[in-house]
N, C-alpha and C positions, 0 to 999 in steps of 0.2 A: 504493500500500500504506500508505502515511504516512498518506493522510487516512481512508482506512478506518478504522485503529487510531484516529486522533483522535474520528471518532467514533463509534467504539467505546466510547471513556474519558466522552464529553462526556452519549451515552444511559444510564450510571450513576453518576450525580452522588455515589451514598450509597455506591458498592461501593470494598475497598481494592484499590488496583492498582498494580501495578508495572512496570517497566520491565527488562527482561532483551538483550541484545545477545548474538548467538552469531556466533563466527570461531574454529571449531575444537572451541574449551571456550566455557560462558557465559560472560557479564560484566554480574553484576548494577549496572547503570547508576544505577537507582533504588528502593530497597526501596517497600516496599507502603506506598501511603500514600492519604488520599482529598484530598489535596490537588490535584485534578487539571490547575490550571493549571502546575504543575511538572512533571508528566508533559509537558504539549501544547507546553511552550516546549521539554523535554531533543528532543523528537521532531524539533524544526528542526534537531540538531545530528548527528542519524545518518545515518550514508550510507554505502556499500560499501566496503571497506575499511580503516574505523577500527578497526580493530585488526588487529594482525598480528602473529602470535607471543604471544600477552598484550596487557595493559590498554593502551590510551592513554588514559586518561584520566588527569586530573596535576589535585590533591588539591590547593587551595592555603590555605593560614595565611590567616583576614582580619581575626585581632585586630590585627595591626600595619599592616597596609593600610588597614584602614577608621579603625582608631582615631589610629595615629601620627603621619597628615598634617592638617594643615588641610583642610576642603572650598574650592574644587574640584580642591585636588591632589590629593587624595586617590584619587577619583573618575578622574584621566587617568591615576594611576598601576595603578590597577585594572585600569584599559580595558587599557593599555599590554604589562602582564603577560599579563594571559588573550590578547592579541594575538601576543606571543612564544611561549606554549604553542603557538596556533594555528600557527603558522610551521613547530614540527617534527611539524605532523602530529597533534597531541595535542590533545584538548577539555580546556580548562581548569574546574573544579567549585568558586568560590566555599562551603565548607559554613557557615551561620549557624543559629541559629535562627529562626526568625518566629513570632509570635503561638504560641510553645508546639510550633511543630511544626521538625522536622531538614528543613532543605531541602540538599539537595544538589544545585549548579549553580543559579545567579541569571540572571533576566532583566537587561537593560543598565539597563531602568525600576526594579529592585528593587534592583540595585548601587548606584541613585545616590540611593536610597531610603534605602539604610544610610549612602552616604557624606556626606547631610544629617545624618546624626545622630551625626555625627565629637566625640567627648567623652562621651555620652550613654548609649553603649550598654557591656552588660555585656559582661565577656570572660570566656568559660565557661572553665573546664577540667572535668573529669571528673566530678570531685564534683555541680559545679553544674549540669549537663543535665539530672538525674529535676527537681530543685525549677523548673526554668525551662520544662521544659513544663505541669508541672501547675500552674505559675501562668500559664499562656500568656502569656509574659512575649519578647521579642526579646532577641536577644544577638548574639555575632562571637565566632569560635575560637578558642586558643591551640592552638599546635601541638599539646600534648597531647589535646583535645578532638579535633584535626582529624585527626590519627592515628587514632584511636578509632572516627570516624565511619567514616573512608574504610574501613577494614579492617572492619568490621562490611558494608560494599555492596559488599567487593569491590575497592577502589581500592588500588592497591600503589605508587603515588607519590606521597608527597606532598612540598609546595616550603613553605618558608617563609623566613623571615629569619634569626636569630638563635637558637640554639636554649637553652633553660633546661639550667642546671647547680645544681653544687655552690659557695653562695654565700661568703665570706668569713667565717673563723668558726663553720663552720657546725658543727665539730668539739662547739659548749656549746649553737648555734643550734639546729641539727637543720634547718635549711634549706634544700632541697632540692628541686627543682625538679619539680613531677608529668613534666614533657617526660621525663626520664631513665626513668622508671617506665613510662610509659606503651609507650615505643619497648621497652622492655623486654619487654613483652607484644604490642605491634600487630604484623601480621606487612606490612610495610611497608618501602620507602625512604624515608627522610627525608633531602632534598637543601637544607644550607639553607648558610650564610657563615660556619659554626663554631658556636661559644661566645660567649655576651656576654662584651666584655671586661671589664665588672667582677666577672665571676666570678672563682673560683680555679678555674682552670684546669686544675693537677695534679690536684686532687681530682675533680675533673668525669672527667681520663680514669681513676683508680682507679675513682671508682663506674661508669664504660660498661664498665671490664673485669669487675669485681662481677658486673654482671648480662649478660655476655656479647655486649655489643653492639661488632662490629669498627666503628674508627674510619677510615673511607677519605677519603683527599685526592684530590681531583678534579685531576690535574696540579700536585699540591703534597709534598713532603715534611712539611711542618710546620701546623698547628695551626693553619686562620684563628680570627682574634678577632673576626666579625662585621664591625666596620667596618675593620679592618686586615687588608691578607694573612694574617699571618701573625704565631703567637707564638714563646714561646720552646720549646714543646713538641713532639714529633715526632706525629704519625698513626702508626696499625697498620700499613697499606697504602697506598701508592700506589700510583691507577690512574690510568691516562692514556688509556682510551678507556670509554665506556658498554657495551658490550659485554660486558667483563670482570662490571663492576658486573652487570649483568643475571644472567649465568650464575650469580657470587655466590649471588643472590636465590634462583634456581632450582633450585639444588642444598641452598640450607638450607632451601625449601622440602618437597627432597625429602626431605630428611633427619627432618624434624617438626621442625627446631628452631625451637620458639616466638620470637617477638620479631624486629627490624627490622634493617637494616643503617642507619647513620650518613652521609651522604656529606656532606664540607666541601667546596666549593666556593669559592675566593678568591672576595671582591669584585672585581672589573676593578680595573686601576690607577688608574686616573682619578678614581674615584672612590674611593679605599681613602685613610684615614688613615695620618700615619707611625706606626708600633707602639712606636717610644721614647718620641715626646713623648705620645703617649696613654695607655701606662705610669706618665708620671711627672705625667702631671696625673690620673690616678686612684688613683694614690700619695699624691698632695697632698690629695687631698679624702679619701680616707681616713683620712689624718691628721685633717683639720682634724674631721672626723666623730665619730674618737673621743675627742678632747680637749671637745667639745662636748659629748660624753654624758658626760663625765668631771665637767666644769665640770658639768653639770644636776647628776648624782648628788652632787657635793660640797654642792649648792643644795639639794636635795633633804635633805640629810643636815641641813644648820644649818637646815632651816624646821623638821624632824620635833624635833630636839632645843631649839629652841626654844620650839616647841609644848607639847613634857615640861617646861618649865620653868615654864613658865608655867602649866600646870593642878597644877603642885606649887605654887608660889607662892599659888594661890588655893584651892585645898584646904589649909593652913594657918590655924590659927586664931592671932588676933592673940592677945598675949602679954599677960595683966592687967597 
């Protein structure tokens, strides 16, 4: 049946086509596109089964994968991930863009494609998707972007790393992170390791109550900070099995209420920072950050008022 359907796709080179999966309900796999070598590759990953109850398929961030390591770490950490998807049953969906067009789900040749271009490439978020196809331009997703995608085909998981907040400041800034926004509107799980820890933290959970998004700890009471367990904050909920999380999903589905549920997830021990010393060396650099803009502005201020002195001095005419 696979290779029928393949060439199926391959005798209309010009026609848009899509990719639909049915267990139960559909699961649009891959909206309509004439890209059709993205169709023939998602085709090697279906088989009976893959889905049970809802999606397996699991949505992942690749602005911090493909961008944040070096090549070829980059690249075995990719592999690595979409390997552990595969583990519980789940196809893992790379989304980027390429040459102008949304791909959802990468070939292993196309992943290592982007992860040659470690530095180079754009990281969309929302905004920047209509200007990046119509320049046929490449890019790698920010959660907010990847959010977006996935709930647009259908995908109601997606993983990332870190998730964007409410920055330091933001109170004059107005800084603020599209991820919060976006969850806000996607109807989605976002499973990632918290909050960046140099956010403000407190602000981050007022603005997810703002716009209604429950905050769940995956096996945690308190607030991971991305690379550290945990902060000084509590979660809405703790849940200690995926199950609960799912039903969540399912009933604010039924209910229409718009936008995503939150799930922090610790980092393992092993690999998690202490949350003191990383407190007080982000403490430190914000310090040294704002005396730095301080020192500029005072620099700033004696070149400008220098500057007036001087076009006074020479706008003066000498005196007979």
């Amino acid at each position: 049946a696979k290779a029928v359907a393949q060439d199926f796709v391959i005798d209309r080179p010009n026609d848009n086509i899509g990719l639909v999966v049915f267990a139960g309900e559909s699961f649009t796999q891959c909206p309509l596109t004439t890209d059709h070598a993205v169709l023939v590759n998602l085709f090697k990953s279906v088989h009976f089964g893959m889905i049970e109850d809802g999606t397996a398929i699991v949505a992942l961030e690749s602005a911090g994968a493909f961008d944040g390591i070096p090549y070829p770490e980059n690249f075995n950490t990719i592999k690595t991930l979409a390997n552990r998807v595969r583990e519980i049953g789940a196809i893992p969906a790379h989304i980027v863009i390429k040459d102008g067009r949304i791909k959802v789900g990468l070939s292993d040749e196309e992943i290592e494609e982007f992860a040659k271009k470690q530095g180079q490439l754009f990281k969309a978020s929302r905004r920047d998707i209509p200007m990046l196809i119509a320049q046929k331009k490449d890019a790698i997703m920010t959660i907010a972007a990847t959010m977006l995608i996935a709930d647009l085909v259908g995908i109601k998981v997606v993983a990332g790393g870190g998730i964007g907040g409410v920055h330091r400041g933001a109170e004059t800034s107005m800084d603020i992170s599209a991820d919060l926004e976006e969850l806000a509107v996607s109807n989605v799980v976002c499973v990632c390791s918290g909050a960046k820890s140099i956010l403000d933290l407190g602000l981050t959970l007022e603005y997810l109550e703002t716009k209604s998004i429950p905050v769940i700890g995956y096996g945690t009471d308190k607030l991971p900070a991305y690379m550290a367990r945990e902060s000084d904050f509590n979660v809405d909920y703790r849940v200690d099995d995926v199950e609960t999380i799912a039903k969540a999903f399912d009933a604010k589905m039924a209910l229409n209420l718009e936008g995503g549920l939150l799930v922090t997830n610790p980092i393992p021990e092993q690999y998690a920072v202490n949350a003191s010393e990383m407190n007080r060396a982000i403490e430190k650099a914000v310090k040294e950050a704002e005396k730095a803009a301080a020192d500029n502005a005072r620099l700033q201020q004696q070149n400008a008022d220098l500057e007036q002195r001087l076009k006074e001095c020479s706008s003066r005419k000498p005196e007979p």
